[in-house]
KOLLO-30648 format. One record per residue (C-alpha): x, y, z. Coordinates in Angstrom, 2 decimals, always signed. Layout:
<pts>
<X->X&Y->Y&Z->Z>
...
</pts>
This chain:
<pts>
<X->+117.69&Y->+69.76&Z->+159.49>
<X->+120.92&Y->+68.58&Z->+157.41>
<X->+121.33&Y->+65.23&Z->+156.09>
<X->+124.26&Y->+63.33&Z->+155.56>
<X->+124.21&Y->+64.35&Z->+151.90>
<X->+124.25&Y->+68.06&Z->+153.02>
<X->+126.58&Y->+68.19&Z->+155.54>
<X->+129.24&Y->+66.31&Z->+153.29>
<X->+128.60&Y->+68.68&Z->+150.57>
<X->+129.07&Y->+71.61&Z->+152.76>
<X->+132.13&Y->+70.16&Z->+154.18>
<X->+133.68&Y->+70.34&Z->+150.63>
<X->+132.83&Y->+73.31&Z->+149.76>
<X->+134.00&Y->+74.86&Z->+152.62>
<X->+136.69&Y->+73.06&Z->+151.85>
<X->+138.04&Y->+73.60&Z->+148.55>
<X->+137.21&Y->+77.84&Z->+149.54>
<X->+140.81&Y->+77.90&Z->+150.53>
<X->+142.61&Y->+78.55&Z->+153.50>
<X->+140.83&Y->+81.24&Z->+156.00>
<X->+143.86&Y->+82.56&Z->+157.19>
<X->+145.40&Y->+84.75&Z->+153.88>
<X->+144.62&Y->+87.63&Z->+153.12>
<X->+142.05&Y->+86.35&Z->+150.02>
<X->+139.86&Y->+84.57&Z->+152.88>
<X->+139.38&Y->+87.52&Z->+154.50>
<X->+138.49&Y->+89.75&Z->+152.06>
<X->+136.01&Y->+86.71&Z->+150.67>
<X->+133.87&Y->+86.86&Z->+154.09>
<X->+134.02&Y->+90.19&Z->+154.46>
<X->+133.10&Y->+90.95&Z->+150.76>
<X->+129.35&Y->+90.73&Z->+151.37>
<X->+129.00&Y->+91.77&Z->+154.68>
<X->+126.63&Y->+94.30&Z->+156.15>
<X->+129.03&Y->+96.59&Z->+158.73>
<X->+131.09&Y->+99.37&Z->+159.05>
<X->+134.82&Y->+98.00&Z->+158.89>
<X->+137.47&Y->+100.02&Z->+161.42>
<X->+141.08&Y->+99.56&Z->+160.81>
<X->+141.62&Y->+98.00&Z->+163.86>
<X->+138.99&Y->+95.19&Z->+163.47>
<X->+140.96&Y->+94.67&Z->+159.79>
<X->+144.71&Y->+94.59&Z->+161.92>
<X->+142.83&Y->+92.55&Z->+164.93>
<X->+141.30&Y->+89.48&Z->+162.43>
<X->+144.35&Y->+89.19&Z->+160.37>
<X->+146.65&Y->+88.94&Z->+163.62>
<X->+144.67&Y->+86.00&Z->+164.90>
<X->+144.40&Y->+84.64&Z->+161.74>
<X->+148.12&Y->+84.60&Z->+160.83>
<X->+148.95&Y->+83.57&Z->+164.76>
<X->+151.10&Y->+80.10&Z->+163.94>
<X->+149.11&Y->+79.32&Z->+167.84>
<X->+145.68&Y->+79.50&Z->+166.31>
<X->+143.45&Y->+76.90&Z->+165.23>
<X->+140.88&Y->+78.72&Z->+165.04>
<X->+139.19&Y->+82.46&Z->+166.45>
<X->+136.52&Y->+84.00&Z->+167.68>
<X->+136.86&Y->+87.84&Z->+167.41>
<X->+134.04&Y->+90.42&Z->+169.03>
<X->+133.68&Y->+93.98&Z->+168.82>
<X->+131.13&Y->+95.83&Z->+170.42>
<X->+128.69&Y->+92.87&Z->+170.51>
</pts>
């Protein structure tokens, strides 16, 4: 369960991690991951991240 106090202070941090669609935010979330990365899930997330359309993406491969 969050509280108020939690949910502001994750709002900030998410906040100040910059902006998710360079280049930097990518390779921040994908730093500590767990997978196998294919050069076409790299070109696929940066395309819908740098789309001027998107507010925001969900991406799946093989899920």
């Amino acid at each position: 369960m969050t509280t108020p106090y939690h949910a502001q202070f994750w709002a900030y941090t998410l906040t100040v991690q910059g902006s998710p669609d360079s280049v930097d935010g990518l390779s921040r979330a994908i730093s500590n991951a767990r997978v196998d990365l294919n050069p076409h899930q790299v070109d696929a997330a940066l395309f819908a991240l740098k789309s001027p359309l998107s507010k925001g993406v969900i991406l799946a491969d093989e899920v």
